[in-house]
ChimeraX commands (.cxc) that place a marker at each C-alpha (Angstrom):
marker #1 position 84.75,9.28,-49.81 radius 0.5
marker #1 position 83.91,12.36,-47.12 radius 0.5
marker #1 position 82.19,11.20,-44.26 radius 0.5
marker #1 position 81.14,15.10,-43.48 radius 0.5
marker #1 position 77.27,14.19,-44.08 radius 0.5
marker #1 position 77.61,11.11,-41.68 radius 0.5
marker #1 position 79.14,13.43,-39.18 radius 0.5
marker #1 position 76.59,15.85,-39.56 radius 0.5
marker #1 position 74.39,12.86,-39.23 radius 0.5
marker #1 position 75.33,11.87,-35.99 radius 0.5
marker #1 position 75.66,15.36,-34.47 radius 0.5
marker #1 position 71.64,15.43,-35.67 radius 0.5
marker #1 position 70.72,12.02,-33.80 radius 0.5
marker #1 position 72.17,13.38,-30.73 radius 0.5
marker #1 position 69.87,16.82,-31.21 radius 0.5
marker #1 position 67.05,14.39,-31.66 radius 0.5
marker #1 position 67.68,12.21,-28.86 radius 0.5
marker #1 position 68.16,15.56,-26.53 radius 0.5
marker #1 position 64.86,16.97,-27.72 radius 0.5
marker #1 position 63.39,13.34,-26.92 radius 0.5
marker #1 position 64.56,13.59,-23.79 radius 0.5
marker #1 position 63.36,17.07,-22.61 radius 0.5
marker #1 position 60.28,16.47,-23.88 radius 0.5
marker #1 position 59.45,12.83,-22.09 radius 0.5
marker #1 position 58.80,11.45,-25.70 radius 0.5
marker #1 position 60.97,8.38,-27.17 radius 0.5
marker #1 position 63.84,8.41,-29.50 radius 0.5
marker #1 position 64.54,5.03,-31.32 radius 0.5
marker #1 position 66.88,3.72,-33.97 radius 0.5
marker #1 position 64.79,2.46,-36.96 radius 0.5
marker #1 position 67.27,0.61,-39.21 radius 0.5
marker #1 position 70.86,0.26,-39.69 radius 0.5
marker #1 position 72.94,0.15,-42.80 radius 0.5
marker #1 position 72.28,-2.48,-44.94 radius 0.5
marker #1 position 75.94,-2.77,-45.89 radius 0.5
marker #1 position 76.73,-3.03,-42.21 radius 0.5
marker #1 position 74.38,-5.90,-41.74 radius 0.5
marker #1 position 75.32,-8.03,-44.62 radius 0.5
marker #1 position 78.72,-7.20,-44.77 radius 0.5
marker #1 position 79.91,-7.33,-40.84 radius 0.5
marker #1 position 83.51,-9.21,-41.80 radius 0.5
marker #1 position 84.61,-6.17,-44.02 radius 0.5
marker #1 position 85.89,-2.70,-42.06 radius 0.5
marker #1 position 83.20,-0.61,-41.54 radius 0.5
marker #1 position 84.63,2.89,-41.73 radius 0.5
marker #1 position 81.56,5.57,-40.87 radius 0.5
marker #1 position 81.05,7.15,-37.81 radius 0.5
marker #1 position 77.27,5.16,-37.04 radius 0.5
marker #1 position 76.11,2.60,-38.19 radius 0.5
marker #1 position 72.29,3.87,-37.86 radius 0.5
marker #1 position 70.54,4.96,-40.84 radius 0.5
marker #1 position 67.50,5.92,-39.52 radius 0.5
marker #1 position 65.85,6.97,-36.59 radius 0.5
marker #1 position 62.37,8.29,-34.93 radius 0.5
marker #1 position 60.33,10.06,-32.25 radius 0.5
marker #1 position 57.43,9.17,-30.84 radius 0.5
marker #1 position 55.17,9.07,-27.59 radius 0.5
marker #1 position 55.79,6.40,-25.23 radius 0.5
marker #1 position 53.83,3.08,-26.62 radius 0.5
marker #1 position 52.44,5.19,-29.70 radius 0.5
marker #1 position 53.44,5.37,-33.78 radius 0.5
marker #1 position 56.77,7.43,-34.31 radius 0.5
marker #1 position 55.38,11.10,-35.23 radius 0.5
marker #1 position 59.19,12.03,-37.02 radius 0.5
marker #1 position 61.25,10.22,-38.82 radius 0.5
marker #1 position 64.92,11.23,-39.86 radius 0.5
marker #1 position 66.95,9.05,-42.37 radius 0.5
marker #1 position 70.56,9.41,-44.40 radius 0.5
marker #1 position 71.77,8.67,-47.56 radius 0.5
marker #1 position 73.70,5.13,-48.24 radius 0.5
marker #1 position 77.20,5.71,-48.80 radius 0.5
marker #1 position 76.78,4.26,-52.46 radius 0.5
marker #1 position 74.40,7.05,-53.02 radius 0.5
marker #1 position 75.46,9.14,-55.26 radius 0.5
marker #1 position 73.57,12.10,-53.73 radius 0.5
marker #1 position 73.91,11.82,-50.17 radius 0.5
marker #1 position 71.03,13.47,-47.84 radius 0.5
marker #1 position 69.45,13.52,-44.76 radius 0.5
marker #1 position 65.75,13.33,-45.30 radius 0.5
marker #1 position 63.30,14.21,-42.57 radius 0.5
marker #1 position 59.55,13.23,-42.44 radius 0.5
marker #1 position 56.57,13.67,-40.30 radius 0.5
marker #1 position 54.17,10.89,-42.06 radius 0.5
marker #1 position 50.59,12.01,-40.65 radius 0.5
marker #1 position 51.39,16.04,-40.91 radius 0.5
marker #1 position 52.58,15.22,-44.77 radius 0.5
marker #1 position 55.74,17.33,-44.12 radius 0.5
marker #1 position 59.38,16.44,-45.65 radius 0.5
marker #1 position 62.58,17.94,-45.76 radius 0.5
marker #1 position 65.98,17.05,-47.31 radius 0.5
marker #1 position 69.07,18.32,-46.21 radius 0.5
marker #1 position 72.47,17.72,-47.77 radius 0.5
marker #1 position 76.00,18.30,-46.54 radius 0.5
marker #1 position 77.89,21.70,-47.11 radius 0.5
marker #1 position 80.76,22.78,-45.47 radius 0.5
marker #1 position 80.11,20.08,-42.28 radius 0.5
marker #1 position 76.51,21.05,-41.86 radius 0.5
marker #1 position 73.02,20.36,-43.48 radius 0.5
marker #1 position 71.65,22.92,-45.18 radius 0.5
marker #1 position 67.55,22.76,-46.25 radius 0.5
marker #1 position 66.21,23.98,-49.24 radius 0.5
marker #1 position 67.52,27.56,-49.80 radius 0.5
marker #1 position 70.46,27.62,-47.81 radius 0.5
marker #1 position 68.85,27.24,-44.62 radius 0.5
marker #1 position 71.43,25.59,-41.93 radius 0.5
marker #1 position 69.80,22.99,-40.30 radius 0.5
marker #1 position 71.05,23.88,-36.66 radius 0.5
marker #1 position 69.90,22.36,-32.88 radius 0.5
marker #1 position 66.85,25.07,-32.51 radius 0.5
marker #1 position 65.52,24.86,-36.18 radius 0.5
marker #1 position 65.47,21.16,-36.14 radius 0.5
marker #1 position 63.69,21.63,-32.83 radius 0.5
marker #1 position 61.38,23.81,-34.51 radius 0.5
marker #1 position 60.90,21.36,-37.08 radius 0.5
marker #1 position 59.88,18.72,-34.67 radius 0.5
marker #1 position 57.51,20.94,-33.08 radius 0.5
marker #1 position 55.88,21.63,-36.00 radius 0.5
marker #1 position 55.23,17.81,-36.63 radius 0.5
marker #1 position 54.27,16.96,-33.53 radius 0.5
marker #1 position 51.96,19.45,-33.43 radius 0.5
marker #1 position 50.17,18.64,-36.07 radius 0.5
marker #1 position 50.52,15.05,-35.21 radius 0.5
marker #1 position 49.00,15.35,-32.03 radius 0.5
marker #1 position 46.29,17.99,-34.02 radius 0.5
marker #1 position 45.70,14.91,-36.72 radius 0.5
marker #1 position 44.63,12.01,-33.63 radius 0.5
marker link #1:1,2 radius 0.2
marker link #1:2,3 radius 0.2
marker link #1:3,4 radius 0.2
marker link #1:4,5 radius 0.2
marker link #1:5,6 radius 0.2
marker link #1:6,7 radius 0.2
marker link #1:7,8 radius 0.2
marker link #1:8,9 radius 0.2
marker link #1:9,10 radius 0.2
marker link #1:10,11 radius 0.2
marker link #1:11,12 radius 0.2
marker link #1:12,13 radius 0.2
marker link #1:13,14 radius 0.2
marker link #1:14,15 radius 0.2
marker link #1:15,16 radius 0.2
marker link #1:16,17 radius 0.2
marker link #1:17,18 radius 0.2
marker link #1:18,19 radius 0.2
marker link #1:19,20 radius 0.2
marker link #1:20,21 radius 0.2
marker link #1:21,22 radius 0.2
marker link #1:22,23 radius 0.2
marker link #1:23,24 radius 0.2
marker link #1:24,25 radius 0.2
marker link #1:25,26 radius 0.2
marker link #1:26,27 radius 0.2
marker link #1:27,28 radius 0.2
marker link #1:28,29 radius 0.2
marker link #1:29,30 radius 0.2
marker link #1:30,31 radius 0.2
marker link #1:31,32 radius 0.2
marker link #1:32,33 radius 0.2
marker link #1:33,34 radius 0.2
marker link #1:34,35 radius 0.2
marker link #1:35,36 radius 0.2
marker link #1:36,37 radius 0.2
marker link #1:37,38 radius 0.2
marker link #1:38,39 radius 0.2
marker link #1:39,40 radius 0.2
marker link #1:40,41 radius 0.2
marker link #1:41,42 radius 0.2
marker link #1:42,43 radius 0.2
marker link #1:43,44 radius 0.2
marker link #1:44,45 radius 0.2
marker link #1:45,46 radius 0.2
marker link #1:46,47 radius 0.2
marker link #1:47,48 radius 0.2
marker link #1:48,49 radius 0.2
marker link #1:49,50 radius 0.2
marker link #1:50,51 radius 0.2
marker link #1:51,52 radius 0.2
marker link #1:52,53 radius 0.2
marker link #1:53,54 radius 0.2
marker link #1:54,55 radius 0.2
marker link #1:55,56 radius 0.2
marker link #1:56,57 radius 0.2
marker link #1:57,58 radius 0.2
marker link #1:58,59 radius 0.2
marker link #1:59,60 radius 0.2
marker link #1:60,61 radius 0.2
marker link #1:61,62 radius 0.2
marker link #1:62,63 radius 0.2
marker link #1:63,64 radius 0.2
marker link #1:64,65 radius 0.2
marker link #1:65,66 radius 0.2
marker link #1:66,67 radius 0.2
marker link #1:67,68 radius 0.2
marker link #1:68,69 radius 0.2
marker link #1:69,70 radius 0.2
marker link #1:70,71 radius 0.2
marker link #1:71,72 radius 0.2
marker link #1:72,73 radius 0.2
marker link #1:73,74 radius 0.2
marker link #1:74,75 radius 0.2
marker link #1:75,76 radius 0.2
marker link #1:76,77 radius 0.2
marker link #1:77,78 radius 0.2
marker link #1:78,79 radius 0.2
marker link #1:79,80 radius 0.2
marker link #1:80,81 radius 0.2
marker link #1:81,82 radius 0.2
marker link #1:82,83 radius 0.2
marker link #1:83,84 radius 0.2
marker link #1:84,85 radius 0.2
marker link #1:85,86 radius 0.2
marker link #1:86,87 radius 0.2
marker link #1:87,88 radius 0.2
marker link #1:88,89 radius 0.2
marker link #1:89,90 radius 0.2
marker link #1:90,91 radius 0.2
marker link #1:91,92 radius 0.2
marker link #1:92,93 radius 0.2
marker link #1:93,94 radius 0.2
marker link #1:94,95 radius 0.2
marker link #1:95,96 radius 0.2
marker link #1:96,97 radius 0.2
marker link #1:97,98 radius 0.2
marker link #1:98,99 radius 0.2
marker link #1:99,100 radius 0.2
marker link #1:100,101 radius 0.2
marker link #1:101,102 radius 0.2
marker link #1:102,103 radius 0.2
marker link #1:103,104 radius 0.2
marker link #1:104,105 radius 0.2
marker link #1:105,106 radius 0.2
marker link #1:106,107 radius 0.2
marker link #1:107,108 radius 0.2
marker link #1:108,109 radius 0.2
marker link #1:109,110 radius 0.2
marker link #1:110,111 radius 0.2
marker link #1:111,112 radius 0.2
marker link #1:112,113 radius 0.2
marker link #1:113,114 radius 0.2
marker link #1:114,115 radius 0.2
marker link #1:115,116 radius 0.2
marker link #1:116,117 radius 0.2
marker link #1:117,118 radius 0.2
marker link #1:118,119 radius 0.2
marker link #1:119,120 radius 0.2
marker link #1:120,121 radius 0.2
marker link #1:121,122 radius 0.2
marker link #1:122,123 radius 0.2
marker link #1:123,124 radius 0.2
marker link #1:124,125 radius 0.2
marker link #1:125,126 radius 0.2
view
């Protein structure tokens, strides 16, 4: 099995947590694997164990919410989700990156531009 979309999956946390950061908001982990959690005695062989993860203000509802695939999937993807603004995106592995619907690579700045756009209209919806 490739771990490329897990890889691509942590490089993505780390772009969320960053963003987080700069902008005085708070990344969390959600949930981990499920397999991880009920199977701790077997090798565990991905590169995270976190399966998804979320931004929010400090004290306040997450406003983004990323997720990825279990490995038994036969599909993998990364799904991304702003709940109040009603926006979602799935992006699946190709070549080491995510790409979103028509071959758009999901790099640092257009995830950032992603978030923006959900917290905006978070922050438009309260």
């Amino acid at each position: 099995m490739s771990h490329a979309i897990y890889e691509a999956w942590v490089e993505l946390m780390g772009w969320m947590e960053e963003y987080a950061k700069e902008n005085g908001l708070v990344f969390d982990r959600e949930a981990d694997f499920p397999a991880l959690i009920y199977r701790l005695h077997q090798e565990w062989t991905l590169p995270t164990r976190t399966m998804s993860v979320s931004i929010s203000r400090e004290n306040d509802e997450p406003f983004f919410f990323a997720a990825v695939s279990q490995p038994s999937d036969e599909l993998r993807h990364v799904s991304l989700r702003a709940p109040g603004a009603h926006l979602h995106w799935h992006a699946h592995e190709h070549g080491g990156s995510l790409m979103l619907p028509g071959g758009v690579e999901l790099t640092r700045s257009k995830l950032f531009s992603l978030i923006d756009q959900a917290r905006h209209s978070w922050i438009m919806a309260v």
